[in-house]
RODO-2510 file (C-alpha; in nm, 4 decimals, decimal comma):
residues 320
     n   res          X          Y          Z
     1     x     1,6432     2,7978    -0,6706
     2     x     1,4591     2,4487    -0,6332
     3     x     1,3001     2,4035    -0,2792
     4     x     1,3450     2,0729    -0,1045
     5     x     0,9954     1,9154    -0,1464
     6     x     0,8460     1,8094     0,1251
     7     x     0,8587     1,4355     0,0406
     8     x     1,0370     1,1997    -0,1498
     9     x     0,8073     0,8886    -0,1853
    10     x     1,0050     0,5966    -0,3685
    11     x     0,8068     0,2474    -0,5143
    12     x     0,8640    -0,0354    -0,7133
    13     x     0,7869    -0,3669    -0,7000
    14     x     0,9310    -0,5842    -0,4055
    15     x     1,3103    -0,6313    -0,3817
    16     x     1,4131    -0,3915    -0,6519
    17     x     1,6371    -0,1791    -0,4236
    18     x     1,3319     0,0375    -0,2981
    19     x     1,5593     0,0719     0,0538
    20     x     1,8775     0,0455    -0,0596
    21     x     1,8254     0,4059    -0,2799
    22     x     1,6651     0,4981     0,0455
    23     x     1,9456     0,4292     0,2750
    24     x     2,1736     0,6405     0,0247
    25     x     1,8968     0,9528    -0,0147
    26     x     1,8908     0,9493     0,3899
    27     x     2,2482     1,0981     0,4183
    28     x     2,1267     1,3877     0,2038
    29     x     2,1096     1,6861     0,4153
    30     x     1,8054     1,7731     0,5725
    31     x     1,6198     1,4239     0,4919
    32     x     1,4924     1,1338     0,7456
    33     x     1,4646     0,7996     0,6544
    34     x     1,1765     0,6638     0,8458
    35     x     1,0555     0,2369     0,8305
    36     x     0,8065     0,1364     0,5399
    37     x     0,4897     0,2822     0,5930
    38     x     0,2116     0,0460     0,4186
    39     x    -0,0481     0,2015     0,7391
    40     x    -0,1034     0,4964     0,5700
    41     x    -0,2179     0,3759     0,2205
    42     x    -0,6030     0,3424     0,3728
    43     x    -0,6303     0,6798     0,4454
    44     x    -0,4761     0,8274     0,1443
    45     x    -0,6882     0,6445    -0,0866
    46     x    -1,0168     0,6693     0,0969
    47     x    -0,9208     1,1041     0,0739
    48     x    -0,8454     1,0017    -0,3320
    49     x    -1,1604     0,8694    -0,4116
    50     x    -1,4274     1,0795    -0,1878
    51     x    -1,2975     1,4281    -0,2386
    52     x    -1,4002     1,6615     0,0769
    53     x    -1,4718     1,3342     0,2937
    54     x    -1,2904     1,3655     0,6114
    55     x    -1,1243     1,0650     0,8373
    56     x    -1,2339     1,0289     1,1576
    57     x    -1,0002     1,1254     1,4354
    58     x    -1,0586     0,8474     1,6883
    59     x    -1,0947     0,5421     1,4540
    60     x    -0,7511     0,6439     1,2369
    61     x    -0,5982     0,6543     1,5934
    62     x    -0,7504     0,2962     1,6673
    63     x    -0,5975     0,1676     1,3404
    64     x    -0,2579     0,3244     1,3714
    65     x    -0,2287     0,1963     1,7623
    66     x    -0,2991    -0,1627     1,6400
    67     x    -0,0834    -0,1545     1,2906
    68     x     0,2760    -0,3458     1,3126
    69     x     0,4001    -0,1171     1,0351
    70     x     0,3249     0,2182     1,2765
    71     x     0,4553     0,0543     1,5975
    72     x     0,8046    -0,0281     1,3857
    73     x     0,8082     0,3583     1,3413
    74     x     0,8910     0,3678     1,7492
    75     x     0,7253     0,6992     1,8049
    76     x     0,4473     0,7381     2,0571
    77     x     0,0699     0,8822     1,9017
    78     x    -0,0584     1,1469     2,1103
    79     x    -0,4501     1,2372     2,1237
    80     x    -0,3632     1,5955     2,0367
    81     x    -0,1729     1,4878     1,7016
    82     x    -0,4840     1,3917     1,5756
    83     x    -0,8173     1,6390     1,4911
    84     x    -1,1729     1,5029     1,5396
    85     x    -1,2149     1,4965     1,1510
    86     x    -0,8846     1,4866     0,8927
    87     x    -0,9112     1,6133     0,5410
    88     x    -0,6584     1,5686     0,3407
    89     x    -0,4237     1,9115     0,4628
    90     x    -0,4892     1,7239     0,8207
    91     x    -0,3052     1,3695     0,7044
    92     x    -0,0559     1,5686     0,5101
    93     x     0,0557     1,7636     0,8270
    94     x    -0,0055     1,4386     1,0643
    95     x     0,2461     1,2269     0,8485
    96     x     0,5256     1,4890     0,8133
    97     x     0,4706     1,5465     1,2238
    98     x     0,5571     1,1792     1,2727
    99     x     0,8136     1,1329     1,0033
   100     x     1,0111     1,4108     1,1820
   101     x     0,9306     1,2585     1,5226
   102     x     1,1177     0,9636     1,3844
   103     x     1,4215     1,1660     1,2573
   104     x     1,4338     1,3123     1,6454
   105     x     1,4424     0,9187     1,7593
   106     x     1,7395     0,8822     1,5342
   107     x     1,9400     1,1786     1,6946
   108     x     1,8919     1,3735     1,3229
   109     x     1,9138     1,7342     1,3457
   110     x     1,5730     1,9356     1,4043
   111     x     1,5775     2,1342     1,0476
   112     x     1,4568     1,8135     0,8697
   113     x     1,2789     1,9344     0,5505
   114     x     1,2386     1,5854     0,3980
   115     x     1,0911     1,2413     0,4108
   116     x     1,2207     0,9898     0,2525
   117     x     0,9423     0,6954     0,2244
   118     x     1,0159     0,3482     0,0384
   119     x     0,7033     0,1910     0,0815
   120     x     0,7384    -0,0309    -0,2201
   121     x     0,3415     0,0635    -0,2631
   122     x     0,3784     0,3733    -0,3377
   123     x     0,4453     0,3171    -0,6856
   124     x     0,0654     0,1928    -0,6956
   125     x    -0,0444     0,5303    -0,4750
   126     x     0,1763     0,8147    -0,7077
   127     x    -0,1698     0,9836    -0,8067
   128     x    -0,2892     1,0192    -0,4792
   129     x     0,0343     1,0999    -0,3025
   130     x     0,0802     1,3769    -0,5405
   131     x    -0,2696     1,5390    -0,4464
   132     x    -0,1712     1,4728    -0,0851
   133     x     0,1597     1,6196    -0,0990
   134     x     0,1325     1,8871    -0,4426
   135     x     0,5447     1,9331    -0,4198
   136     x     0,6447     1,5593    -0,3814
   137     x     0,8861     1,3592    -0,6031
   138     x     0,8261     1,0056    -0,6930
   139     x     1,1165     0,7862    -0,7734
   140     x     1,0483     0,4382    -0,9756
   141     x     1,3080     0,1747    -0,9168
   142     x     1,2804    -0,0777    -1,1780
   143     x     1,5407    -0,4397    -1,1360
   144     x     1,5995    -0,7203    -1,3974
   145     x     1,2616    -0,9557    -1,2912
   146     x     1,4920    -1,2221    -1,2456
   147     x     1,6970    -1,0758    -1,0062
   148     x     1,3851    -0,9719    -0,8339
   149     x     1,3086    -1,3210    -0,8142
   150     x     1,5960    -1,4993    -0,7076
   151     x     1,5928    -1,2369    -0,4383
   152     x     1,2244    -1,2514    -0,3463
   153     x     1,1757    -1,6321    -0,4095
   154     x     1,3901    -1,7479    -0,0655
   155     x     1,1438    -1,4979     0,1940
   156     x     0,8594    -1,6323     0,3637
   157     x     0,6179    -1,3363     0,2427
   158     x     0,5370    -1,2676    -0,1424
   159     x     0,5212    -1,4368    -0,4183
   160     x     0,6043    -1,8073    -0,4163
   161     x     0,6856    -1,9287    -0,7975
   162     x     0,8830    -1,7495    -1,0844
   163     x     0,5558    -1,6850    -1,2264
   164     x     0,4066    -1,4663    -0,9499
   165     x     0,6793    -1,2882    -0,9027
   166     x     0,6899    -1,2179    -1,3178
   167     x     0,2930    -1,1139    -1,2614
   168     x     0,3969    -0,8701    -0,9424
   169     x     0,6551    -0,7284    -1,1499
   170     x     0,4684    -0,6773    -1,4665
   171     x     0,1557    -0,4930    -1,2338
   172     x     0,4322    -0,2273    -1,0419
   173     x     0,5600    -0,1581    -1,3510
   174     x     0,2632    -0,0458    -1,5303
   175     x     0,1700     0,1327    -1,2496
   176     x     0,5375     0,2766    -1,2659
   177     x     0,4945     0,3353    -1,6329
   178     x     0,1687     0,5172    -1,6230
   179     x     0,2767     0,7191    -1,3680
   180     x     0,5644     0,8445    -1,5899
   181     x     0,3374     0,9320    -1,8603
   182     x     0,0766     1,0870    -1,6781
   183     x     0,3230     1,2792    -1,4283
   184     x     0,6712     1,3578    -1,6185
   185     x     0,7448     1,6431    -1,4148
   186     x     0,7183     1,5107    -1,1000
   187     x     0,9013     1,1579    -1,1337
   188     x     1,2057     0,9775    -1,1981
   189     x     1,2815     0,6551    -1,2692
   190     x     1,6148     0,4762    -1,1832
   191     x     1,7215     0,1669    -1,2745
   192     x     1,8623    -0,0420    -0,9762
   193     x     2,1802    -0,1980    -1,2146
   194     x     2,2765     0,1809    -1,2843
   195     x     2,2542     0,2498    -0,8954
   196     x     2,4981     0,0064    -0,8513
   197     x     2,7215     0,0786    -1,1007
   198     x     2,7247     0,4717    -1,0630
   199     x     2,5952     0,5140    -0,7191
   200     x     2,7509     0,9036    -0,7333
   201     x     2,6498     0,9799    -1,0365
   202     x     2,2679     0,8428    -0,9734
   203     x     2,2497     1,0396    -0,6321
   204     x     2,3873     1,3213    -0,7521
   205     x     2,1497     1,3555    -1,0395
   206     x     1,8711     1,2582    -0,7886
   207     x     1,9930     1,5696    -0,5499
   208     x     1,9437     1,8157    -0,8232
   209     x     1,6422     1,7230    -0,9147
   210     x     1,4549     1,6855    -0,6021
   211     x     1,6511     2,0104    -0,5113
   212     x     1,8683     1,9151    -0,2210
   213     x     2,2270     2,0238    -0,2303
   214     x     2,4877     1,7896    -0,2859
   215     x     2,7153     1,6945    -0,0116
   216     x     3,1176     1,7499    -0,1024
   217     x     3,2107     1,3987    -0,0031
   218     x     3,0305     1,0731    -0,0543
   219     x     2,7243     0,9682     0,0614
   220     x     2,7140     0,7478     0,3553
   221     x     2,4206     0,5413     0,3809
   222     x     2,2164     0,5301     0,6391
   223     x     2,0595     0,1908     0,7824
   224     x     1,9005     0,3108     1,1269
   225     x     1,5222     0,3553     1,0059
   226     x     1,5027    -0,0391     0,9662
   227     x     1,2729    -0,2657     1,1629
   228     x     1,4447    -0,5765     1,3490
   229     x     1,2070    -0,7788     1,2691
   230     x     1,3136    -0,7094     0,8708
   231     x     1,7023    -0,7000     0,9388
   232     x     1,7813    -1,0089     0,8266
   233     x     1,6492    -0,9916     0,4900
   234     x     1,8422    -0,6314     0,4644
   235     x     2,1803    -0,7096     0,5420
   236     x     2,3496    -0,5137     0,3038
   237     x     2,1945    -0,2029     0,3898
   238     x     2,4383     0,0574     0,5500
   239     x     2,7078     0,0168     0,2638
   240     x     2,7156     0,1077    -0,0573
   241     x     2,6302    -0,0542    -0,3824
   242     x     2,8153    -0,3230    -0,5662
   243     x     2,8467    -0,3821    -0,9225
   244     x     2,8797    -0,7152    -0,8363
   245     x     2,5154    -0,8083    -0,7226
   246     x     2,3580    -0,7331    -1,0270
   247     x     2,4730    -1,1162    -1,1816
   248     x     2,4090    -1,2582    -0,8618
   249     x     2,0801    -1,3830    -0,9316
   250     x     2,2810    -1,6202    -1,2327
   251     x     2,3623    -1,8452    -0,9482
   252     x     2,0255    -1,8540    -0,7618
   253     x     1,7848    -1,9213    -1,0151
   254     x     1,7023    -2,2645    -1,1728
   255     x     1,7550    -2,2846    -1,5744
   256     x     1,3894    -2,3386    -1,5568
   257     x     1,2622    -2,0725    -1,3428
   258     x     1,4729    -1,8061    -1,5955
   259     x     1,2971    -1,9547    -1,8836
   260     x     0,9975    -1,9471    -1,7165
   261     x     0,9919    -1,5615    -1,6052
   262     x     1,1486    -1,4284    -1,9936
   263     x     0,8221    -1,6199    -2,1385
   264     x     0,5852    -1,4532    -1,9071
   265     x     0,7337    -1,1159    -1,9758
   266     x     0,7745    -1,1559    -2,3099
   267     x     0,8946    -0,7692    -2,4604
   268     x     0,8311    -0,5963    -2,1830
   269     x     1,1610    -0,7195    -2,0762
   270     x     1,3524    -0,5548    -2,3154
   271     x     1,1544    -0,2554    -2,3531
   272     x     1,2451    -0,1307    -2,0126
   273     x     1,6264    -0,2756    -2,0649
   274     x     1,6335    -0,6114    -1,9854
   275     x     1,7386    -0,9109    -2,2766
   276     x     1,6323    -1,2314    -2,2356
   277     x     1,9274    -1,4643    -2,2315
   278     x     1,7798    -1,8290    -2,1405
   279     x     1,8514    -2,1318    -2,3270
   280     x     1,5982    -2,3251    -2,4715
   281     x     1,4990    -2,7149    -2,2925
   282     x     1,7712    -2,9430    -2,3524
   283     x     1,6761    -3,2502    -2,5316
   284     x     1,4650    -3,4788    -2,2370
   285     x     1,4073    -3,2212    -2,0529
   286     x     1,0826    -3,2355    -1,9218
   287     x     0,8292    -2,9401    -1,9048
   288     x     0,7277    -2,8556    -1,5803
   289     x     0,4861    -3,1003    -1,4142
   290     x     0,2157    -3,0080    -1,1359
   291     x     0,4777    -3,0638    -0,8404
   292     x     0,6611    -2,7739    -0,9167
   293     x     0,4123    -2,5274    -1,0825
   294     x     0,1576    -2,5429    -0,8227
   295     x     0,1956    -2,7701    -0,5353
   296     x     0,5463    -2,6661    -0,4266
   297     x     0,4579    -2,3175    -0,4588
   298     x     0,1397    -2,3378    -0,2713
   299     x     0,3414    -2,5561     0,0076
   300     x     0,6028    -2,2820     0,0657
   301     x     0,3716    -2,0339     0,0792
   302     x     0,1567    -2,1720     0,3542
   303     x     0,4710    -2,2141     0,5499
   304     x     0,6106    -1,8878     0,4492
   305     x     0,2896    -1,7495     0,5754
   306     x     0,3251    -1,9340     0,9243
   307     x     0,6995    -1,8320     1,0121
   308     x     0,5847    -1,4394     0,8797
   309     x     0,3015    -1,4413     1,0948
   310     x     0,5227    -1,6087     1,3955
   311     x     0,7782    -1,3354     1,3462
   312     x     0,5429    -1,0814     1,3211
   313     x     0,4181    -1,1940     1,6928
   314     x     0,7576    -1,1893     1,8275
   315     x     0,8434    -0,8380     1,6989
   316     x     0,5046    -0,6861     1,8334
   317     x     0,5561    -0,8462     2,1594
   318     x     0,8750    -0,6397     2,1637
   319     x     0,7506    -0,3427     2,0509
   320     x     0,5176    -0,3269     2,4017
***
């Protein structure tokens, strides 16, 4: 019999359904969704690359106390959760401790046996997460890139031009792919178009082999781990997945902007699935000029920048 690991740590790059499959793993028995949890990537890394080093007690507390992504978690730090010096058995049992404090803020019953974490990161932390947490499974969620962008494209954070967003997805995915070759035991990839199509099917398959029983009925997603201040750029989270949004992005994106990310890609699009379908430039068609390679781009990202950081100021002034 397979034992429920103790986390399930899903990645991918931005956008790709890293919280949807997240929402739908939550109403798993025994599992807690908990918010995105980019705070702890410092520490895990720093234990990665100095093997035997230890964290300091008092300064991770400092950090934590002061990080956005940690207050969105709602649970309160106390001094006794964390040891004067953490090795890497310290972390592990300090991040399970508050992932199950979380699942007690969400009225989940107390024999939680796993975390469900869809830091999109993660896919760029697999190796160390691994050594952190020896019985883990990964989970890469890979999306067409241009339904990544036309999703991704209209928020004030990220990438800010079809060909960042075609750079962002190229770098998660070889972090995705190496992880696959270097780990095949231990992860999973999923495809977010088959998620949506066979959401049953997907889970189910998931379920066995992370090792968590199946539940007789459908699963009901879950949607009470999420932040407010990220709500409104998850409002389909809580129901399940339709077939329906994986064309969407046919309507959102420019002519230009698909022809634009299928270059930049080139095969890598249809080695993981994806066919380029864009038509060539219409006769006078101009290429693109500077306005809308560069300057539009950078414009919209300095605003982007300046409503994030706004909202980010609101939500922490809520959080105290």
């Amino acid at each position: 019999m397979t034992i429920a690991p103790e986390a399930v740590f899903i990645g991918g790059c931005p956008r790709s359904g890293t919280t949807l499959l997240a929402s739908l793993l939550g109403g798993l028995p025994g599992c807690v969704v908990t918010p995105e949890s980019q705070f702890k990537q410092r520490a895990v890394h720093t234990l990665q690359r100095h093997p035997g080093s230890k964290l300091r007690g008092a300064e991770l507390q400092r950090q934590l106390s002061r990080d956005l992504r940690f207050q969105a978690w709602r649970v309160p730090l106390h001094s006794d959760d964390l040891e004067v010096e953490l090795g890497s058995e310290g972390l592990r049992h300090l991040l399970l401790k508050l992932a199950w404090r979380v699942g007690t803020t969400q009225g989940l019953p107390t024999e939680l046996t796993t975390w469900i974490d869809h830091t999109p990161q993660n896919i760029e932390s697999g190796l160390a997460l691994t050594k952190l947490f020896p019985r883990a499974r990964l989970i890469h969620i890979v999306r067409d890139p241009r339904a990544v962008a036309a999703s991704l494209l209209p928020l004030d954070w990220g990438p800010q031009s079809p060909a960042g967003v075609a750079e962002l997805w190229r770098h998660r995915l070889a972090h995705g792919l190496a992880l696959e070759s270097a780990l095949p035991e231990s992860i999973r990839r999923v495809h977010y178009e088959q998620l949506c199509r066979e959401p049953d099917r997907i889970l189910g398959e998931l379920a066995d082999w992370v090792g968590i029983p199946r539940p007789a009925t459908p699963l009901k997603p879950v949607s009470g781990f999420l932040p407010r201040y990220t709500l409104h750029q998850h409002s389909l989270i809580g129901s399940r997945p339709l077939p329906d949004r994986i064309e969407a992005w046919r309507d959102k994106l420019a002519p230009w902007q698909q022809r634009q990310i299928e270059t930049l890609l080139g095969e890598l699009m249809p080695l993981v699935g994806y066919q380029p379908d864009s038509q060539p430039m219409e006769p006078g068609e101009r290429p693109l000029g500077p306005w809308r390679r560069w300057i539009m781009p950078a414009g919209r990202r300095v605003l982007g920048q300046i409503r994030h950081r706004r909202r980010k100021r609101l939500h922490r002034g809520r959080q105290k």
